[in-house]
C-alpha positions in Angstrom: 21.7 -8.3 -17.0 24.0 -8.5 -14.2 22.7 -4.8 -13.1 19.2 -5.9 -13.1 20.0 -9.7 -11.0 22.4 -7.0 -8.1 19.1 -4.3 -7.9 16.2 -7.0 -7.5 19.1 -8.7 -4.9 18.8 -5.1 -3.3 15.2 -4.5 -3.4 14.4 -7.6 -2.5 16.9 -7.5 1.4 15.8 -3.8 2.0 12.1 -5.0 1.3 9.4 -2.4 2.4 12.5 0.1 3.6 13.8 0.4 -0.1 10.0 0.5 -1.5 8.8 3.8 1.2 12.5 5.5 0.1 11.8 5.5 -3.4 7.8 6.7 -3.1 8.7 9.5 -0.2 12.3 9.9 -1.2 13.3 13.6 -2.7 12.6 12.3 -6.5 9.4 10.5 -5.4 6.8 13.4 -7.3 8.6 11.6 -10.5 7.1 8.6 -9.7 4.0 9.3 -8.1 2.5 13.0 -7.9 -0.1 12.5 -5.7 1.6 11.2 -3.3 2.8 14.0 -1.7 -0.9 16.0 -1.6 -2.4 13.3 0.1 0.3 12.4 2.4 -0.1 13.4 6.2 3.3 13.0 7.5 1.9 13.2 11.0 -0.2 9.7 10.5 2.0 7.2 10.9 1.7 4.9 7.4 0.9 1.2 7.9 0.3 -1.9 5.6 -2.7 -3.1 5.0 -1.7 -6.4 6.0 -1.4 -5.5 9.8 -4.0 -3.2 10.4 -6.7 -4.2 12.9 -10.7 -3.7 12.9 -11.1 -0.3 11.8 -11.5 2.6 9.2 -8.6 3.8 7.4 -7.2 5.9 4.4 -6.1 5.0 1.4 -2.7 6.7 0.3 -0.7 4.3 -2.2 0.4 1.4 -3.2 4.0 -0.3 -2.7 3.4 -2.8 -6.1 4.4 -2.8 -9.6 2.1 -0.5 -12.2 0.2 -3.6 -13.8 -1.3 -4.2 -10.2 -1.4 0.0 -9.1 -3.5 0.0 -11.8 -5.9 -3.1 -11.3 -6.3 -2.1 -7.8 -7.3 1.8 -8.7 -9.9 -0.2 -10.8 -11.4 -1.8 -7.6 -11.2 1.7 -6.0 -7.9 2.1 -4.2 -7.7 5.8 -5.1 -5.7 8.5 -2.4 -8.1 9.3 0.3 -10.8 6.9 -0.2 -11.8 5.2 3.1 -11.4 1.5 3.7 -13.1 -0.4 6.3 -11.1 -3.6 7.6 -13.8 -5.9 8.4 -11.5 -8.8 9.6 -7.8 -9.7 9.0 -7.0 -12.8 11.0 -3.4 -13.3 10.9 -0.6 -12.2 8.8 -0.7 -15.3 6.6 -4.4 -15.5 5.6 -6.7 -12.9 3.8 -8.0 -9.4 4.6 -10.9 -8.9 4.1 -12.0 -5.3 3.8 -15.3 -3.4 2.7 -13.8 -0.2 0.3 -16.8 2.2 -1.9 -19.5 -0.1 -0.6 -17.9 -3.5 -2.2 -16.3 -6.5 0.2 -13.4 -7.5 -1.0 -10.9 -10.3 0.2 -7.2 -9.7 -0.4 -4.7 -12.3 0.1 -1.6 -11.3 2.7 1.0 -10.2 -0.6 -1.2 -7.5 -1.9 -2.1 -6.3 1.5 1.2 -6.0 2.5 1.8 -3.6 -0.8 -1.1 -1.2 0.2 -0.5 1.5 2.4 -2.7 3.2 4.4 -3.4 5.7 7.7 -5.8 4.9 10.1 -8.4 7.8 10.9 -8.7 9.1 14.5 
């Protein structure tokens, strides 16, 4: 119990930091195999939640498995291209077009999704 309280205390102080270390760290192909085929380590990786007007790639997804999955279900799938329609502030919705379907997600979920824009 007290384990579990100390880790979330971790995870939750090195945030995003803690969350790229365990999906690119030396174990990460335990975790996620197709991380690693998909991943340009040349294209800098940013959240979802900060990226401006533009077209970008999908590569993964920073959130628990319950939500990896639902958003594979809405098409969040390594190397599909996203189109940021508008994303007004940090604090409010972004609101993206992804397979031909507009989709608003709020800021947390956003922020969980990583992507690389394409040049």
């Amino acid at each position: 119990m007290f384990h579990k309280f100390f880790m979330k205390k971790i995870r939750k102080k090195l945030g995003v930091e803690y969350k790229l270390r365990r999906h690119f760290g030396k174990d990460a192909h335990h975790h996620h195999p197709h991380i690693h085929k998909h991943y340009n380590p040349d294209k800098p990786l940013i959240s979802l939640s900060v990226a401006q007007r533009g077209e970008y790639e999908f590569i993964t997804t920073l959130c628990d498995h319950e939500m990896e999955h639902r958003l594979m279900e809405m098409g969040f799938i390594p190397q599909t291209k996203i189109k940021v329609i508008e994303n007004p502030d940090s604090s409010g919705a972004v609101f993206i077009e992804i397979k031909g379907s507009k989709l608003a997600l709020n800021s947390k979920i956003a922020n969980d999704i990583l992507v690389t824009a394409i040049i």
